[in-house]
C-alpha positions as a printed NumPy array, in Angstrom:
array([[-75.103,  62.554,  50.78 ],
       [-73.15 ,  65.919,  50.896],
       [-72.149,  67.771,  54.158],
       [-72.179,  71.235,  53.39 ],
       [-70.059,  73.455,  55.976],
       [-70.636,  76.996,  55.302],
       [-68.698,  79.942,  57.267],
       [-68.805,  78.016,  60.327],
       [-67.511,  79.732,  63.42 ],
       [-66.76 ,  78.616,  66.492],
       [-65.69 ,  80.437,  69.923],
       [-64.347,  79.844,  72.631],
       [-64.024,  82.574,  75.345],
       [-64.055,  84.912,  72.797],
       [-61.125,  83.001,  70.576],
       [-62.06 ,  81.925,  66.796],
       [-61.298,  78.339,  67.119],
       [-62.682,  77.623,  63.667],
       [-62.883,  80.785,  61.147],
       [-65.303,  81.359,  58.361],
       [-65.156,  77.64 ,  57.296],
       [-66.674,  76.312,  54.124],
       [-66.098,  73.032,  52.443],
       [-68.331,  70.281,  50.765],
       [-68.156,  66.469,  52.009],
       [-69.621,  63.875,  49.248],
       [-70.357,  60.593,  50.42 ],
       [-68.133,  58.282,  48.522],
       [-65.297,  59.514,  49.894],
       [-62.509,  59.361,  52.744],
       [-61.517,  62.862,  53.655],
       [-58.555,  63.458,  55.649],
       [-57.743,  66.574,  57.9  ],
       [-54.515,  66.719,  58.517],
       [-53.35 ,  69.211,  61.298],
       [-51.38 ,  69.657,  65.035],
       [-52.922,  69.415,  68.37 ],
       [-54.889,  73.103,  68.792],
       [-56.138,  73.147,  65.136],
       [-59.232,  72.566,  65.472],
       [-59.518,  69.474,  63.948],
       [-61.3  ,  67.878,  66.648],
       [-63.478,  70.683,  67.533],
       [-64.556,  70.577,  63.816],
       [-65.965,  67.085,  63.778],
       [-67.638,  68.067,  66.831],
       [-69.527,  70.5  ,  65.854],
       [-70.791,  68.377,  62.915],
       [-71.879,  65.469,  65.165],
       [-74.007,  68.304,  67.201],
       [-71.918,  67.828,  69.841],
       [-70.877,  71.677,  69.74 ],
       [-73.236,  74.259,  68.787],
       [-71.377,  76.752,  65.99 ],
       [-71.924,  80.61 ,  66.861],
       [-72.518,  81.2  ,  63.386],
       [-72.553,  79.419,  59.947],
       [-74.42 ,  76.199,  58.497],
       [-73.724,  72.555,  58.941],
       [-76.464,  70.932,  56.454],
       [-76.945,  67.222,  55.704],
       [-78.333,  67.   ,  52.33 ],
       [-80.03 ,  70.633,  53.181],
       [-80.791,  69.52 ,  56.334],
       [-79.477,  71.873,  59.295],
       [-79.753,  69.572,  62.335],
       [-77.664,  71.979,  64.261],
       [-80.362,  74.599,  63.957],
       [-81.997,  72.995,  66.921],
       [-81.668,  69.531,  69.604],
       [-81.753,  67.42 ,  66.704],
       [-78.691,  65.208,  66.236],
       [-77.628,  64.118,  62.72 ],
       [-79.523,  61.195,  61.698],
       [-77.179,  57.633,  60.717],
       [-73.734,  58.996,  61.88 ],
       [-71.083,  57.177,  63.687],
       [-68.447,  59.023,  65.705],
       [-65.26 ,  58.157,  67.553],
       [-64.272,  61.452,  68.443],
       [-63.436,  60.628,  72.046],
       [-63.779,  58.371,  74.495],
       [-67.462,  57.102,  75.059],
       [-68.69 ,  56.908,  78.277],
       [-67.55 ,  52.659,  78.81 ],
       [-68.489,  51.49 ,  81.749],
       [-65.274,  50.089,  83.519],
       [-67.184,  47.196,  85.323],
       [-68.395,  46.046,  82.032],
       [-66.982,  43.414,  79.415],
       [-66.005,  45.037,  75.762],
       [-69.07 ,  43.032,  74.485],
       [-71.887,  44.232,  77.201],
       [-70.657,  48.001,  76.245],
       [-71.666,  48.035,  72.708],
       [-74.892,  45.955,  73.848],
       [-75.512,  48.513,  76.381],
       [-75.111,  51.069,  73.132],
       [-76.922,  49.029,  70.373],
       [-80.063,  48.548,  73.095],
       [-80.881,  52.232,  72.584],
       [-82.08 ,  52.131,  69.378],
       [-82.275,  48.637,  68.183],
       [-81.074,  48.392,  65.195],
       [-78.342,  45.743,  65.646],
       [-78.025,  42.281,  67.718],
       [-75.644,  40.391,  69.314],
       [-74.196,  39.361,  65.151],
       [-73.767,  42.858,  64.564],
       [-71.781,  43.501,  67.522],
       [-69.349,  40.426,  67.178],
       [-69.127,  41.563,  63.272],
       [-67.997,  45.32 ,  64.203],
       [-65.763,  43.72 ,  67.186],
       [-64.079,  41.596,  64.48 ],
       [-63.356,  44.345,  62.344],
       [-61.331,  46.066,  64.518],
       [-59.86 ,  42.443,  66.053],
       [-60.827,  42.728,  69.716],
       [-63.368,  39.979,  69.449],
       [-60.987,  38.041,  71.201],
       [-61.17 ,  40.061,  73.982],
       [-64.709,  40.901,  73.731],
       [-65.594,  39.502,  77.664],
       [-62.606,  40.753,  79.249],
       [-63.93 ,  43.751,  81.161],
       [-63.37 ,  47.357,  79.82 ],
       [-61.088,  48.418,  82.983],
       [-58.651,  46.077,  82.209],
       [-58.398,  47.509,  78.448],
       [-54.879,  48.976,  77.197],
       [-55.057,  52.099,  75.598],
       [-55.318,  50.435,  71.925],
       [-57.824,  48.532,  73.045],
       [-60.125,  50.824,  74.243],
       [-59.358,  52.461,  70.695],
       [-60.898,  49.734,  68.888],
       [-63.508,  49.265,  71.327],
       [-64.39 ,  53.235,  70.322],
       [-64.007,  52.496,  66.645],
       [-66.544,  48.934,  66.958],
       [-69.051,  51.221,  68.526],
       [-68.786,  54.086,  65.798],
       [-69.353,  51.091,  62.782],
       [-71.501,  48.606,  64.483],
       [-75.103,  49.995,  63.473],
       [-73.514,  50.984,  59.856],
       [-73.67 ,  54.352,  59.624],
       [-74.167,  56.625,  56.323],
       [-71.36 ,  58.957,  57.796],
       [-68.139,  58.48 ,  59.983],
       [-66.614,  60.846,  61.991],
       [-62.998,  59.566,  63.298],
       [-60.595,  61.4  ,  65.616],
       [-57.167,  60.157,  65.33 ],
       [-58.183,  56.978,  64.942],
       [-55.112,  54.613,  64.73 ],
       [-53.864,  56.122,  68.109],
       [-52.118,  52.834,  69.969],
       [-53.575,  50.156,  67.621],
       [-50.897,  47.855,  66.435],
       [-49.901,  48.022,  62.777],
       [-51.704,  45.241,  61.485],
       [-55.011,  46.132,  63.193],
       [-54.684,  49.39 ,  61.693],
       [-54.573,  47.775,  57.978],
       [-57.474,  45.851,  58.793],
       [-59.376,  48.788,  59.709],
       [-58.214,  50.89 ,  56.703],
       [-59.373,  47.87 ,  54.477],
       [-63.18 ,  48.231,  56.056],
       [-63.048,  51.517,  55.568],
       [-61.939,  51.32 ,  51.692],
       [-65.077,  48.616,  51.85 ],
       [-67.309,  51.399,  52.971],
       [-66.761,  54.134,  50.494],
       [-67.466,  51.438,  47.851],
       [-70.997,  51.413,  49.606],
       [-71.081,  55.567,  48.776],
       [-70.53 ,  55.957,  52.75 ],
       [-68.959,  59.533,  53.653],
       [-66.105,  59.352,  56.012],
       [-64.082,  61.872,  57.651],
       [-60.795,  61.275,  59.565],
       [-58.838,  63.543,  61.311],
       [-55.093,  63.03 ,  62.413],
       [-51.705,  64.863,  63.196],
       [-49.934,  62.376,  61.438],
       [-49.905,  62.48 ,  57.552],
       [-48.629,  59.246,  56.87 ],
       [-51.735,  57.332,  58.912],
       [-53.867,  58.815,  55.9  ],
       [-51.968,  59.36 ,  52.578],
       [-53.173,  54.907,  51.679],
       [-56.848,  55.881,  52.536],
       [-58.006,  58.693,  51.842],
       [-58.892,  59.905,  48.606],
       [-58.981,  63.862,  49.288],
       [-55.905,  65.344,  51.792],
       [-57.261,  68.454,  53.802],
       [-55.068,  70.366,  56.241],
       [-56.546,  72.527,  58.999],
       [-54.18 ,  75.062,  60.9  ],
       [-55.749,  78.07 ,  63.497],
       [-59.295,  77.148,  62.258],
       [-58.871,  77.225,  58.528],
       [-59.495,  74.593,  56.39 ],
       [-57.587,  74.346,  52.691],
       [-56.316,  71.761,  50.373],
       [-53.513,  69.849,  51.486],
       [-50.061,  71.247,  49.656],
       [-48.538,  67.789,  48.446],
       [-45.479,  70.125,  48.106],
       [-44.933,  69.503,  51.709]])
C-alpha cells in the first residue's frame, strides 16, 4: 500500500490550511506528524479519510483517488475524533452498533479490540458514564476492531494512563509487522519518538522531515 499526497490544498474561508502538500505513506510503517494545535495536523488526516474534500491536489490509495468522488477509502480505521457513541449505550453495544454495518467482525472481535486498549473491563458500563480516557480507548477499539489495512490516529494517547498507552504502542508495533500503514498525529514529541519509525513535523500547512536537531 502507498498513500500518495500530492499538492494537496485545503481552504478554509479563503485561508490555506494545508499548502501544496506532497509526501508518500508506505504501508509498513508508523508515521508520526508532529505539530501544535492550528497546524493542520488534524485537518490532514481528514482529508485522507474523505472526511474533507481537498480544493485541489491528489490523495491516491495505491492509484486510487477515492476523494475524486463519494467514495470513502476502502479498509481504513480512523480515530480522528470523537465518534458519534451513543451515551445510553454500554462501551460493548457501541462497537456492536458499529461492527453491524458491515459485518465483518462478531462479538470475539469486539472483546479482542476492547482488550487491546484494556477497557474490556468496563465494556457494559454505559458510554455516559465514561472518563475522558476512556472514551479514548473506546475511539481507538473502534478504529482496530475490523483490522484495517490503514490507521489514521489523532492524538491518540490523550488521557489514557501510562501503561495503557504501552499496551497500545505494542499492538501497533504488532501491526506494522503485518505491512499495515499507520499514521499518528500528536503535539507531543515524546508520545511518538518509541513508535514510530519516520518523524514528520507539520507547521501552517507544510509538511517536512522532522529536524532531530530540535
Amino acid at each position: 500500500m502507498i498513500l500518495k499526497i500530492n499538492n494537496l490544498v485545503k481552504k478554509f474561508k479563503n485561508e490555506e490550511v494545508i499548502k501544496s502538500l506532497s509526501y508518500d505513506f508506505k504501508s509498513g510503517n508508523i508515521y508520526g506528524i508532529v505539530g501544535r494545535n492550528g497546524s493542520g495536523k488534524s485537518v490532514l488526516l481528514k482529508v485522507i479519510a474523505g472526511l474533507y474534500k481537498q480544493d485541489s491536489g491528489d490523495v491516491l490509495f495505491d492509484g486510487i483517488n477515492y476523494n475524486d468522488g463519494n467514495n470513502f477509502p476502502k479498509n481504513i480505521g480512523i480515530a480522528i475524533e470523537e465518534p458519534a457513541f451513543i451515551n445510553d449505550l454500554t462501551g460493548y453495544e457501541n462497537l456492536k452498533l458499529l461492527a453491524s454495518i458491515q459485518n465483518k467482525i462478531g462479538k470475539d472481535g469486539i472483546l479482542d479490540s476492547l482488550t487491546i486498549v484494556n477497557l474490556v473491563n468496563d465494556k457494559d458500563k454505559l458510554y455516559k458514564k465514561y472518563s475522558l480516557g476512556m472514551k479514548q480507548k473506546l475511539s481507538l477499539a473502534q478504529a482496530f476492531m475490523e483490522k484495517p489495512n490503514v490507521l489514521l490516529l489523532d492524538e491518540p494517547f490523550n488521557g489514557i494512563e501510562r501503561v495503557s498507552v504501552e499496551k497500545i504502542k505494542a499492538y501497533l508495533k504488532k501491526l506494522k509487522k503485518q505491512n499495515k500503514l499507520i499514521i499518528i498525529t500528536t503535539h507531543i514529541k515524546d508520545d511518538l519518538v518509541d513508535l514510530c519509525d519516520i518523524l514528520l513535523e507539520i507547521d501552517e500547512g507544510v509538511l517536512k522531515e522532522y529536524d532531530n536537531k530540535k
